[in-house]
N, C-alpha and C positions, 0 to 999 in steps of 0.2 A: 504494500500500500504506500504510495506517496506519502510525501511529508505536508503538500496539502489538502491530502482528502482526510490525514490522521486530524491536522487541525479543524476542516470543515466537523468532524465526527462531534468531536471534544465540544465546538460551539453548541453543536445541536442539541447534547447530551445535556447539556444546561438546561435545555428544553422540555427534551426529550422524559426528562426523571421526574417529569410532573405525570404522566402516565400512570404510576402506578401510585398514585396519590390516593384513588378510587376503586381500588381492585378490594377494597373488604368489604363495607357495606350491602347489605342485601341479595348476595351472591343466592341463596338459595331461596325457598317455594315463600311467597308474601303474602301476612294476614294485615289486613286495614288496625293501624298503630303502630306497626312495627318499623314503620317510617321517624317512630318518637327517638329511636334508639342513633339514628344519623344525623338527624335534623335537630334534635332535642323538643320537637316540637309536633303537632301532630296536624294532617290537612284537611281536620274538620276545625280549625280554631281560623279566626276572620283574619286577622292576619300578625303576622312575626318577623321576627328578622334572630338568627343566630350569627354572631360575625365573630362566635370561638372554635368553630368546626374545627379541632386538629386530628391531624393524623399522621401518623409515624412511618416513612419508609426507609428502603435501605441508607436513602440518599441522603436523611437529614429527615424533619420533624416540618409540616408543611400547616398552614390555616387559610380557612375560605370560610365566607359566608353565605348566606341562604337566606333571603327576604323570600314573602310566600303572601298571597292576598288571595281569599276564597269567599264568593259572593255565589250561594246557589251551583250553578252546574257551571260556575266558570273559575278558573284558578289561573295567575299568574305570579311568576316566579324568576328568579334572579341567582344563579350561582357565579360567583366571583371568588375570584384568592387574592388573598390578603398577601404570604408573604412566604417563603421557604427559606430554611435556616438548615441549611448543608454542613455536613458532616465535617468539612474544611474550613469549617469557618463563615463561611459567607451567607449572606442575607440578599435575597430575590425579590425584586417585586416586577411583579408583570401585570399588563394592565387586561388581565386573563377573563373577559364576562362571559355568560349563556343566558341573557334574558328570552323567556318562553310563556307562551299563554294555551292554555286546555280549556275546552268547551264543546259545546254542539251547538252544530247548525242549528235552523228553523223546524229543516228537515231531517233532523238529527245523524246528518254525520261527525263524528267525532274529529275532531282538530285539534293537533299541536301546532302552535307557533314556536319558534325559537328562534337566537338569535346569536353567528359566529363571525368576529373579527379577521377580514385578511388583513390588511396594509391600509399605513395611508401612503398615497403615491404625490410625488411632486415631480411637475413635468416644467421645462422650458417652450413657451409656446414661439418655435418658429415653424410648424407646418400647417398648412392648411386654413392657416388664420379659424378655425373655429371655437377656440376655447376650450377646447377637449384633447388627452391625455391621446394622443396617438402615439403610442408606444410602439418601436421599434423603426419610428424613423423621425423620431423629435428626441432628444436628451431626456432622459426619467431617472428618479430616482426611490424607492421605497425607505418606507422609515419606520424605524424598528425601535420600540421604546423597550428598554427592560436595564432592572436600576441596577443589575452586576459593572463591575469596571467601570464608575462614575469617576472621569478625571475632574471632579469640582468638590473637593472633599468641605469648601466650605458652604455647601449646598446639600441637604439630605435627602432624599426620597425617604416617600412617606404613604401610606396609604391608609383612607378614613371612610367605613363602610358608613353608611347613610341611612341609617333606622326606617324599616315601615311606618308610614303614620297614616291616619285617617282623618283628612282635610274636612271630611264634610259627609255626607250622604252618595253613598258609593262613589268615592272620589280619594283616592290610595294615590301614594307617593314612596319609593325607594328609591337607592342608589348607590354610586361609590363617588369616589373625591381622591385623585393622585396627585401630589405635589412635587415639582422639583425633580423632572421625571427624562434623564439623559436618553437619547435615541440613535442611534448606529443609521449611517445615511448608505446607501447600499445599492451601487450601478445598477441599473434592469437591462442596461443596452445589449451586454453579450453574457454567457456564463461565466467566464474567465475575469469578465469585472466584477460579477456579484458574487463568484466567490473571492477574491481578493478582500472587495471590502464588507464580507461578512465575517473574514476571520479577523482583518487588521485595524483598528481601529482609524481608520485611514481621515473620517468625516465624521465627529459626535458634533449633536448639538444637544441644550436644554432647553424642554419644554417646559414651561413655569407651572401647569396645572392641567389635570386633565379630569373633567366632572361628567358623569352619564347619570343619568335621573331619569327615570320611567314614572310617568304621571297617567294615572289609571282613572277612566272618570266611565260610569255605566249610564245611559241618557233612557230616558222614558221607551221608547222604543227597543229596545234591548242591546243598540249597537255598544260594543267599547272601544273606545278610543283611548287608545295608550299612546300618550306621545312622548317622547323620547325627546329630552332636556339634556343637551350636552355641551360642553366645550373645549375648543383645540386653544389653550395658552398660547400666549407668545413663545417664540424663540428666545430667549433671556443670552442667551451664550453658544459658542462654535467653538471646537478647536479641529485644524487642518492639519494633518501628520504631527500633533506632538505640539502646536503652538497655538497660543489662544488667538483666537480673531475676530473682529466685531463681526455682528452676524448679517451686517448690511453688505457686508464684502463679498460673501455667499448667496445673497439671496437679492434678484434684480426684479426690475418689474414684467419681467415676460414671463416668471415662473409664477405659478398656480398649483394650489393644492387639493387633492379629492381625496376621499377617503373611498375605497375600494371592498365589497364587499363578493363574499364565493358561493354560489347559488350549486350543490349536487343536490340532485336528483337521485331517491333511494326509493326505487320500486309502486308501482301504483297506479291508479288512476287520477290525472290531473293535467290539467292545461295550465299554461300563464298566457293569460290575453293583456290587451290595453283595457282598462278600468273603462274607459267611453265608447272604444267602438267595440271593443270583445273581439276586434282580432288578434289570432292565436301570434305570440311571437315565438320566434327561434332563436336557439344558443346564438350569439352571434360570433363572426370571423372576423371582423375589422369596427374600429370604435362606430358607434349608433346610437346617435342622439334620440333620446326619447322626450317625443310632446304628449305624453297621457301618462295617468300614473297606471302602476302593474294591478292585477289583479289575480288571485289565485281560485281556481275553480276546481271542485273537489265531484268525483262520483261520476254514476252511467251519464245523470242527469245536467250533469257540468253546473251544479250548482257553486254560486257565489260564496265564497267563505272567507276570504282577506282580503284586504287592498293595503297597497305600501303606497301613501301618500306623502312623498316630502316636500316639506315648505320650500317655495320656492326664494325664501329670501334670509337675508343672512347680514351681523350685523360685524363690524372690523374697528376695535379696541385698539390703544394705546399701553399698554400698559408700564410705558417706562416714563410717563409722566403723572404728577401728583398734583391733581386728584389723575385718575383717568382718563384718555380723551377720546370719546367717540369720535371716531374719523368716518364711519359711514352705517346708518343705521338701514340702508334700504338698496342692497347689495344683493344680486340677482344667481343663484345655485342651477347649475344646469344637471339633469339626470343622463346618465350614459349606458351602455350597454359597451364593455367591451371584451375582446376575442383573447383566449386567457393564452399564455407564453408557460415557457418549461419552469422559466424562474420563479415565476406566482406559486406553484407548487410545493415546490421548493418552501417557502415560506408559511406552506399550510397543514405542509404531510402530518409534523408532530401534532397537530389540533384534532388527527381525523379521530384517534383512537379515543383523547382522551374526550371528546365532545360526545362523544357517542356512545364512551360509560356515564357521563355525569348525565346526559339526557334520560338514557335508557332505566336511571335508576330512578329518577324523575318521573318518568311515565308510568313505568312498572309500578309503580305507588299508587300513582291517580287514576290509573283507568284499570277495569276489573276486565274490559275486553282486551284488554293485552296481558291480564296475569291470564285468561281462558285460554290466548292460545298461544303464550309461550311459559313453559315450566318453570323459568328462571330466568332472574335477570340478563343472565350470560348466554342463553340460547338467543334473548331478543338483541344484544351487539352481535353476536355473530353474524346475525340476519341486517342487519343496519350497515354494519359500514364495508363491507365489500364494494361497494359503489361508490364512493365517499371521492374518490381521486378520477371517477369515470366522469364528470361534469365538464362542461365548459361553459356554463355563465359565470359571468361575472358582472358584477353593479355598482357603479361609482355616481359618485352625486361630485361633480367639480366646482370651486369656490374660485373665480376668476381675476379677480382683485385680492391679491393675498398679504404680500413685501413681509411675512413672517409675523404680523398683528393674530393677534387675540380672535379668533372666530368663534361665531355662538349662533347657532342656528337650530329651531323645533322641530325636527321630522316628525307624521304623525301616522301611525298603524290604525287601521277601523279595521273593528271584525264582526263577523254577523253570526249574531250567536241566539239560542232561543230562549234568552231570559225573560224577554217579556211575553210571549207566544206561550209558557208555561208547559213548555217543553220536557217532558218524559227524562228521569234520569238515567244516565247509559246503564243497561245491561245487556248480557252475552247474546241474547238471541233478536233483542229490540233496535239493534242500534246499526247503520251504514258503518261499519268499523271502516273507514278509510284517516289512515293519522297522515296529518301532512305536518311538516317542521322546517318553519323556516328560519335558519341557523344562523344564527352571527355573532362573535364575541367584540363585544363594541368598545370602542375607543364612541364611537359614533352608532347610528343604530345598523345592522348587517343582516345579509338577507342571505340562506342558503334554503334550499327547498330539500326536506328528506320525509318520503315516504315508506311507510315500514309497509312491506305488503301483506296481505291479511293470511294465517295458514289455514291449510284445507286441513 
């Protein structure tokens, strides 16, 4: 083995050791509470947040959290890690989410939502003049936050889970808060430059904060709207090969930031059309601007069951002056579809396994038609993520006006669920068993589609 695929390995394995974080919990047959024994908490209670989850592996002693909000026949939920304290000495913090919502249709098919972070991407816009991330014949770059090897030791990362609370009359709020949060800048152009600078620290910079808030509000009609409260801090600091540099040296006005999200497809019956005309889209091959938002359609009958709605506007903070200065409160987010490269992968492979035990033990909890027809936790991942790297969506939302300011922008999820139709609660023989999951670990909110398919 080379001396840089030993180092690519070593990087990864960083990663990599969050894997078996998950392998104890709920491994064998599930009775309804025994969920108390993971969570500390149980998922007939309105809602919680645990943010001491630990657990012990080879690698070091790991903790994540668990917000959870249950209104009727709808549940939505939040796993995040707080922080991993390795056997060597070091202390982790990765900005690692799965926000997910459970429910039934009108027509009661049953539905996961979830939610898994790829990248965020930063492009040089000289092709095309569109404003959009054309990777592979414009300059890119991805950006990799994870608070090992901080060269700003007078800077800490930090990470502050954000308690469930109940605002009002079904109207739920959770979240996390990362502070002070250094990120590995990392070629997309060739493989030979991303790995380069994903072993070397060739390009850091510091992100001053990074906030995800899921605002849960259920309306008279039964729809829920979870909107997703986040934001990308400023860039505060850069260092180029070893030397510190203002960070306006690096960052010009042509370049633009999108946060990039990985849509696989795990088994099922389901379309993604346009929310407005309901035409069916396809994976795409070359970046694709999208004018409607997406919609997810589940079952024979293609019925309606999610819409990913993001706000189209966005607002660009000062943050290096006192008080603050709003530089543009009405700043324009464009939606994209783009055609996924070998390297994106690369940066998502360690997510597939461990995304697909933390879900899998998630569901196995909540829904009784998936303890009916799989025996065990571990028969329902086997069945899940064999697919997981067979995808090629991918969905970025691009922020056009960037110069490395403070961005904060609403996206908002509607789901149609049968809370107010007073809808049957799911059992084995009653219920359209079709799960759909759409995955993303958010810096920002993230969209991946996973269907488990039903067993005969």
């Amino acid at each position: 083995m080379t001396s840089s695929r030993v180092k690519i390995l070593a990087l990864l394995s960083i990663l990599v050791m969050l894997i078996p974080v998950t392998v104890a919990p709920l491994t064998a047959a599930y009775e309804p509470g025994d969920e108390a024994a993971v969570f500390g908490h149980t998922f007939d209670e309105e809602y919680w947040t645990n943010s001491s989850i630990l657990v012990e592996t080879e690698h070091g002693n790991a903790s994540f959290t668990a917000s959870y909000v249950h209104v009727d026949d709808f549940q939505a939920f939040l796993l995040a890690f707080n922080m991993i304290n390795t056997t060597d000495g070091k202390t982790i913090i990765l900005p690692y989410q799965l926000f997910g919502m459970h429910f039934m249709t009108p027509e009661n098919h049953e539905v996961f939502i979830g939610a898994i972070f790829a990248f965020l991407l930063v492009h040089n816009e000289t092709y095309g003049n569109n404003d959009l991330p054309d990777v592979g014949n414009e300059p890119a770059w991805y950006v990799v936050p994870v608070s090992n090897n901080n060269p700003w030791p007078e800077y800490t990362p930090s990470v502050e889970p954000i308690p469930a609370q109940k605002l009002g009359e079904n109207h739920y709020r959770f979240g996390m808060r990362y502070r002070n949060m250094p990120a590995r800048i990392v070629d997309s152009k060739s493989p030979g430059g991303f790995l380069l600078s994903l072993v070397f620290p060739i390009l850091t910079v510091m992100i001053s904060e990074i906030v995800i808030q899921y605002d849960i509000t259920i309306d008279e009609s039964g729809g829920v709207h979870a909107e997703t409260l986040y934001t990308i801090g400023q860039v505060i600091k850069a260092r180029l090969l070893g030397v510190d540099i203002d960070p306006r040296e690096i960052i010009s006005e042509n370049m633009e930031i999108s946060a990039v999200h990985y849509l696989a497809v795990f088994t099922s019956r389901y379309e993604v059309t346009g929310a407005q005309t309901g035409h069916t889209i396809e994976p795409p091959t070359a970046t694709t601007p999208l004018d409607d938002n997406v919609s997810i359609r589940v079952g024979r009958d293609n019925e309606r069951a999610f819409d990913i709605g993001l706000g189209r506007n966005y607002q660009l903070i000062n943050e290096s002056t006192n008080p603050w200065q709003t530089i543009s409160d009405n700043e324009t987010a464009i939606n994209v579809l783009l055609a996924a490269r070998g390297t994106d992968f690369a940066l998502v492979m360690w997510q597939a396994p461990l995304s697909a035990f933390l879900f899998a033990h998630m569901a196995y909890g909540l829904s009784e038609n998936v303890r009916a027809r799989y025996s065990n936790v571990a028969e329902l991942i086997a069945n899940s993520t064999a697919e997981f790297h067979g995808s090629r969506w991918w969905y970025g939302v691009t922020f056009p006006e960037w110069n490395g300011y403070r961005v904060q922008q609403d996206p908002v999820y509607v789901a149609y669920t049968n809370l107010a139709a007073g809808g049957e609660t799911s059992s084995t023989g009653g219920v359209n068993s079709r799960i759909v999951v759409i995955g993303g670990i958010a810096l920002v909110v993230i969209i991946a589609i996973v269907l488990i398919r039903r067993r005969r």
